[in-house]
C-alpha positions in Angstrom: 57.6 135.1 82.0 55.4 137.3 84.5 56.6 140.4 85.6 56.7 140.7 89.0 54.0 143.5 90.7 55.6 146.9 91.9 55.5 145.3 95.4 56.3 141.9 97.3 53.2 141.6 99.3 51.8 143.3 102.2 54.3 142.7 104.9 57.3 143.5 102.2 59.0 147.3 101.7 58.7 147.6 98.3 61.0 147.1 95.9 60.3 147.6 92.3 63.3 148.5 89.9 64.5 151.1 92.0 62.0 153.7 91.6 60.0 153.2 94.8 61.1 154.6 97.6 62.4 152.3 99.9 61.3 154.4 103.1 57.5 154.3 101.9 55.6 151.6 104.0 53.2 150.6 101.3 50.5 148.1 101.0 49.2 146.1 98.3 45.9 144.7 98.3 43.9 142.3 95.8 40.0 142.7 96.4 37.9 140.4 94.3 34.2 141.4 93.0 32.2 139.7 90.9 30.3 141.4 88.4 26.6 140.8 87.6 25.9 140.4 84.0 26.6 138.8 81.0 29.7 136.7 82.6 28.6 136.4 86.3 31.3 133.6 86.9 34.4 135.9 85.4 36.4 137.2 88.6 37.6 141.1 88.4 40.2 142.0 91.2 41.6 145.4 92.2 44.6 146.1 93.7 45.6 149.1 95.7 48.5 150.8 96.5 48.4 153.3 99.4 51.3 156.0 100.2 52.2 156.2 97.4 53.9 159.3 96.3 53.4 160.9 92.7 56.2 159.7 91.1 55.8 155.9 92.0 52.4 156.3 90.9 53.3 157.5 87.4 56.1 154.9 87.1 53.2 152.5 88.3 50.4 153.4 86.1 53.3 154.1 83.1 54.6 150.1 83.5 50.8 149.3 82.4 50.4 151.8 79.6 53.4 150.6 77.9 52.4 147.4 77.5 48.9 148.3 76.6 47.5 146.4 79.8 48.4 143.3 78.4 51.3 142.4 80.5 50.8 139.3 82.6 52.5 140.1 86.2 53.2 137.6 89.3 51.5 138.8 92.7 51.9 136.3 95.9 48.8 136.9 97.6 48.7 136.3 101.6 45.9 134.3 101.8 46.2 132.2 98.4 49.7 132.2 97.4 51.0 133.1 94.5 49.0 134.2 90.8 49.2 135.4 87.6 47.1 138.6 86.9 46.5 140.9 83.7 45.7 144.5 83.9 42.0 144.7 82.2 42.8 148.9 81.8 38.8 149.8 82.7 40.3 151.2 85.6 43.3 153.1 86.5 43.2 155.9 89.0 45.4 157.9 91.2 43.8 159.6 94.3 46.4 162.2 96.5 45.7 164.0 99.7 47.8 165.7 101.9 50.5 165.6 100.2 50.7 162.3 99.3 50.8 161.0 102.5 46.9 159.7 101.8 47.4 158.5 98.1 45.8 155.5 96.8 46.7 153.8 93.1 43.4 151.8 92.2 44.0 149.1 89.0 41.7 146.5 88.1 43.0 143.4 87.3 42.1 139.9 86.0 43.2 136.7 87.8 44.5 134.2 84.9 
């Protein structure tokens, strides 16, 4: 069974096993790009989590080590409703400024 993502959608506080703070107005979003190469029709998707604080992130980024980026995890997107995605781990980064208040979680993602 798919784990769900570490937050609801983008009009949802988060909620994710109790270690996101439940006063952080996050967002999650899913941005597709499609690659040009040897498998031009192979979808890549990134999500982003903004305001996040340092701790969320490393409980974040931590869930997808563990599993060695092969977890499959439920996401509801806005526009198309509900999917299955895989972390592909070619890219996982954290990005704080001021304090957190301007933090962004980047990971790239596979739509199954």
């Amino acid at each position: 069974m798919a784990t769900p993502l570490p937050f609801e959608n983008k009009l949802k506080m988060p909620r994710w096993a109790g270690k996101l703070n439940a006063e952080t107005m996050q967002t999650g979003s899913l941005r597709l790009t499609q690659p040009i190469g040897l498998n031009p029709m192979e979808w890549t998707s990134t999500f982003e989590w903004f305001g996040l604080n340092r701790d969320d992130a490393k409980a974040v980024m931590s869930e997808f080590a563990s599993k060695a980026y092969n977890g499959t995890y439920s996401y509801t997107d806005l526009q198309e409703g509900p999917c299955l995605v895989r972390p592909t781990g070619e890219n996982v980064s954290y990005v704080e400024a001021h304090a957190g208040h301007q933090s962004r979680l980047t990971v790239d993602v596979r739509k199954l």
